[in-house]
C-alpha positions as CSV (number, residue, x, y, z in Angstrom):
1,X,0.8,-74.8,-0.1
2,X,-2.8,-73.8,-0.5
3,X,-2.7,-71.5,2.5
4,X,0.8,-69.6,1.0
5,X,-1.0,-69.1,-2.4
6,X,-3.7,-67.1,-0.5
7,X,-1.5,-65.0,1.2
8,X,0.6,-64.6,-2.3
9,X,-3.0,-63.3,-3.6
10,X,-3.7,-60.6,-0.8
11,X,-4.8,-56.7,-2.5
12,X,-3.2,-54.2,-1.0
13,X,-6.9,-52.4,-1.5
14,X,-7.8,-53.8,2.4
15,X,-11.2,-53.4,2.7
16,X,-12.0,-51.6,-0.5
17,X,-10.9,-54.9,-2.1
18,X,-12.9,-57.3,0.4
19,X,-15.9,-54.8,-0.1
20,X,-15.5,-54.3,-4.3
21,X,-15.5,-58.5,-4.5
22,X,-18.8,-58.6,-1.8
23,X,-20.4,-56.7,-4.8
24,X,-19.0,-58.9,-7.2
25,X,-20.2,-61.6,-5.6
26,X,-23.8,-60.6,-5.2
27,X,-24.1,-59.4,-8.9
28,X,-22.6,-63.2,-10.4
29,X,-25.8,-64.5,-8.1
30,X,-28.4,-62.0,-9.6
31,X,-26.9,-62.4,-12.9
32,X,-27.3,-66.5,-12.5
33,X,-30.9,-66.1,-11.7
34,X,-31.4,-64.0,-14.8
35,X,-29.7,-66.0,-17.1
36,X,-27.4,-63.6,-17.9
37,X,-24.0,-65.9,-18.9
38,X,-22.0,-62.8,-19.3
39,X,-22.5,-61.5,-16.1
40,X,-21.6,-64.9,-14.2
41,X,-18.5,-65.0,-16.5
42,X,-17.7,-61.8,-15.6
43,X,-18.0,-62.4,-11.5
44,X,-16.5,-65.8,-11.9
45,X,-13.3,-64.0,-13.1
46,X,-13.3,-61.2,-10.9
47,X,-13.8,-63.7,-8.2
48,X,-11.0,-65.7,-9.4
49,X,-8.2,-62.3,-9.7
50,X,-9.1,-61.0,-5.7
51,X,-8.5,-61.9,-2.3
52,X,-11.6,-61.4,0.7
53,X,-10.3,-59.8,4.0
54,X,-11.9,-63.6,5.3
55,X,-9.7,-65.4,3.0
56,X,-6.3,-63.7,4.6
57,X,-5.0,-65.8,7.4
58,X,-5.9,-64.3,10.6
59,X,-2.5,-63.3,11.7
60,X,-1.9,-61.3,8.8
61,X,-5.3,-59.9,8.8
62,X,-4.1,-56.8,10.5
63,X,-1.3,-56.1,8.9
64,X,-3.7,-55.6,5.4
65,X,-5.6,-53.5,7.4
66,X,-2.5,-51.3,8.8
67,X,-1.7,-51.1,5.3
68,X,-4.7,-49.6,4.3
69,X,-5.0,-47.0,7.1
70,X,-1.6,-46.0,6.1
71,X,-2.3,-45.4,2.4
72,X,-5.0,-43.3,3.4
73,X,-3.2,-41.3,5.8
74,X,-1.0,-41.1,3.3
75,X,-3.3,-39.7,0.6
76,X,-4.6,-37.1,2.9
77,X,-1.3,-35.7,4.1
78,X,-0.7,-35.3,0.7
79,X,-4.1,-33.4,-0.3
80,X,-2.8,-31.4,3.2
81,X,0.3,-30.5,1.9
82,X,-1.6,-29.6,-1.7
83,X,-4.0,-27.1,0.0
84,X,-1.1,-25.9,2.1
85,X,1.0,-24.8,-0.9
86,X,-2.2,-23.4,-2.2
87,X,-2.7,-21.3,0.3
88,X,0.3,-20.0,1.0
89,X,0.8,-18.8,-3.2
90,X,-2.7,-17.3,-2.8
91,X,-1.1,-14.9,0.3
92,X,2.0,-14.6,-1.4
93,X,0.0,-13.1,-4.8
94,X,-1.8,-11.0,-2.3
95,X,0.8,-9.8,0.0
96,X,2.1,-8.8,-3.6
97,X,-0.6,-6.9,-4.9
98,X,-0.8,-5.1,-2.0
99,X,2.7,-4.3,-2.0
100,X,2.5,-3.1,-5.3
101,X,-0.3,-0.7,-4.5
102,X,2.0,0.7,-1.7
103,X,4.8,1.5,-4.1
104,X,2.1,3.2,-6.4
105,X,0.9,4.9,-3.5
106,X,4.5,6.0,-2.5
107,X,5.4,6.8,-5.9
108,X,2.4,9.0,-6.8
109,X,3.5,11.0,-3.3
110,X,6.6,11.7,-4.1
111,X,5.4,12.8,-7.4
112,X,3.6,15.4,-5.6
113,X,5.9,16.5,-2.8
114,X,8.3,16.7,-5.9
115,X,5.9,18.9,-7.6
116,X,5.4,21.4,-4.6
117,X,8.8,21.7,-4.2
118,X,9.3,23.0,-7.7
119,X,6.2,25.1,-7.4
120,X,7.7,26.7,-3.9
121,X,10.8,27.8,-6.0
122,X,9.8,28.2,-8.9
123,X,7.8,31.2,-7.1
124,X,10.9,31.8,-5.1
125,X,13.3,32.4,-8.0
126,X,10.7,34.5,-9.9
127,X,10.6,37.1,-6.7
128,X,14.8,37.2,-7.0
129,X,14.1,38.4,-10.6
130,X,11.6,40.5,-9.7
131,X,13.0,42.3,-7.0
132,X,15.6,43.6,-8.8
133,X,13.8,45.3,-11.5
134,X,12.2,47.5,-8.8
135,X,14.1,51.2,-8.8
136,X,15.5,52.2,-5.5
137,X,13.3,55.1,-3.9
138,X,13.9,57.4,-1.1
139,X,10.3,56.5,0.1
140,X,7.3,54.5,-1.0
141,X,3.9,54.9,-0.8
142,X,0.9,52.2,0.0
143,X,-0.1,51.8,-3.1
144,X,3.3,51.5,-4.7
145,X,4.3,48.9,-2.2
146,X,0.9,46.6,-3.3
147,X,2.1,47.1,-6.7
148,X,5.1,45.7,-6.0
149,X,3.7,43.0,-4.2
150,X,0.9,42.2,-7.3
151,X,4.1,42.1,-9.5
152,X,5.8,39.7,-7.0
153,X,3.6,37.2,-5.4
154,X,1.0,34.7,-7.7
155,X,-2.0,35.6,-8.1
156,X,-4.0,33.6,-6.8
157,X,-1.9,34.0,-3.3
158,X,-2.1,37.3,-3.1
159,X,-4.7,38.0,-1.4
160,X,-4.1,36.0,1.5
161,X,-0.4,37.8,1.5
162,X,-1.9,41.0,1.7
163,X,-4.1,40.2,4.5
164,X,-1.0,38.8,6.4
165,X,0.6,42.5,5.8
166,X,-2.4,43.9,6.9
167,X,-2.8,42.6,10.1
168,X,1.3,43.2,10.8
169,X,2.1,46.5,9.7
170,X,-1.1,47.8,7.7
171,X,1.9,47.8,4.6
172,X,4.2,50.3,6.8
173,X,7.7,49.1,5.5
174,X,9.3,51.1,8.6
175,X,6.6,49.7,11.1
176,X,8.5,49.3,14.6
177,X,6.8,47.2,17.5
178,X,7.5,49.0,20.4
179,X,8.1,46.4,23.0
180,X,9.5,43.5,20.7
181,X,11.0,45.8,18.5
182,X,10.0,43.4,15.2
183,X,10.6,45.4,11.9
184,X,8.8,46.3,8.3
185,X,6.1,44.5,6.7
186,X,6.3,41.2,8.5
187,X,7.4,42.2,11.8
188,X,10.1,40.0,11.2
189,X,12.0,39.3,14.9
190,X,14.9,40.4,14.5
191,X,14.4,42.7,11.5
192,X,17.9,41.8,10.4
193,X,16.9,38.4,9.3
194,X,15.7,40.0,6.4
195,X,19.3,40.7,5.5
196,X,19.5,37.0,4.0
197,X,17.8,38.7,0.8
198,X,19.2,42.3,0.9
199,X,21.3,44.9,2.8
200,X,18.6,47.1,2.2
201,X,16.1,45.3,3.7
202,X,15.4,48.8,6.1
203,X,14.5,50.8,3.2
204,X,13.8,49.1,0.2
205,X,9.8,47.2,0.4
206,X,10.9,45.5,-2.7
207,X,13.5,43.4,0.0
208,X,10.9,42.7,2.5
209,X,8.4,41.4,0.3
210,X,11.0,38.9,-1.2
211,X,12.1,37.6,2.2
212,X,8.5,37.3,3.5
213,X,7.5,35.8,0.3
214,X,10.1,33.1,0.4
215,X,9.1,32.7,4.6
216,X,5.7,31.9,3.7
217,X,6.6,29.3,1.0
218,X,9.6,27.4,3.0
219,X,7.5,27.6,6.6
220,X,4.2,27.2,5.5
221,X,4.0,26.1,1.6
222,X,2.3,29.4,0.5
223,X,1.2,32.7,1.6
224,X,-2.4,30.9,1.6
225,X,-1.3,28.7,3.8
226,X,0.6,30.9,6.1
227,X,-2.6,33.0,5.8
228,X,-4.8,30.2,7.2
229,X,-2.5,29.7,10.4
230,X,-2.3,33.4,11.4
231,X,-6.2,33.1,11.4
232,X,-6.1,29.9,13.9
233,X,-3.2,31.6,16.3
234,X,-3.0,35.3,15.5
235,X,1.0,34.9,14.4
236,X,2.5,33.2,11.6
């Protein structure tokens, strides 16, 4: 009977429990040799309520400390799992964030594309009004045909469309290339492509600037733009 109350009493602490009543045990001796009744009261009883790893029979000696191993395994696949779940919220709130940012990003570019787009034919549209307000002549001179063109084209394009008309014709609206046989202010190839914007587009400047207006904006983005690729490659 004696040896099955002792196993009854075994703390399923394992060492921690043999180790905590070691202690216990050393402090009621110091506290006898100071005199100190409450401390020997106190170890008495704590003495009295555990269980020493000697104590345990030595059969089940490993079992209590197979229990003990486990709870602590235990404990630490749980502070594993913890940090785990931790870490993967912390990359989840980033992957967020940065997904966020993308959309911004992606958002704030179509904003812009959007923007050109109106731009590009917002300039387009004014040319189809403007082109029609010009009288039909029997001929046109230089100066008329820039005047046409200032009323026409923005600007701060301008320029840069003039020095495309420059280089292609010198603003002869009945320019011919000999050997290629491009046509009018742009040496459009075939000059009948111009007749997307006008039957006219042999005679009337007014035509030719619309369609190589619009050319510019829908190929290149703007006559600046076209301007800056003739420079690198001598065409447009």
């Amino acid at each position: 009977m004696l040896e099955g109350n002792r196993v009854s009493r075994i703390s399923v602490r394992g060492f921690a429990v043999a180790s905590a009543t070691a202690v216990t045990a050393v402090g009621s001796v110091v506290g006898v040799a100071s005199g100190s009744t409450a401390q020997t009261n106190d170890a008495q009883t704590t003495a009295n309520d555990t269980t020493l790893l000697a104590d345990i029979p030595a059969g089940q000696q490993a079992q209590v400390q197979t229990a003990s191993l486990t709870q602590q395994a235990d404990a630490q696949a749980i502070a594993a799992d913890a940090s785990a779940k931790k870490d993967a919220e912390e990359a989840a709130r980033k992957q967020a964030a940065a997904d966020a940012v993308a959309k911004q990003k992606a958002a704030a570019q179509a904003e812009a594309d959007a923007k050109a787009r109106k731009e590009a034919e917002t300039k387009a549209s004014r040319a189809t009004r403007d082109v029609s307000s010009f009288p039909v002549q029997a001929s046109y001179s230089i100066a008329q045909i820039q005047a046409m063109a200032r009323q026409i084209v923005a600007g701060d394009q301008f320029q840069c469309f003039s020095n495309i008309v420059d280089h292609e014709s010198s603003w002869n609206y009945q320019a011919v290339n000999a050997s290629s046989g491009a046509y009018g202010l742009f040496q459009a190839l075939p000059g009948s492509k111009m007749s997307s914007v006008g039957a006219d587009w042999q005679t009337n400047p007014a035509t030719q600037i619309k369609w190589g207006l619009n050319y510019m904006n829908s190929r290149y983005g703007s006559p600046c733009q076209a301007w800056s690729f003739w420079q690198a490659n001598s065409w447009y």
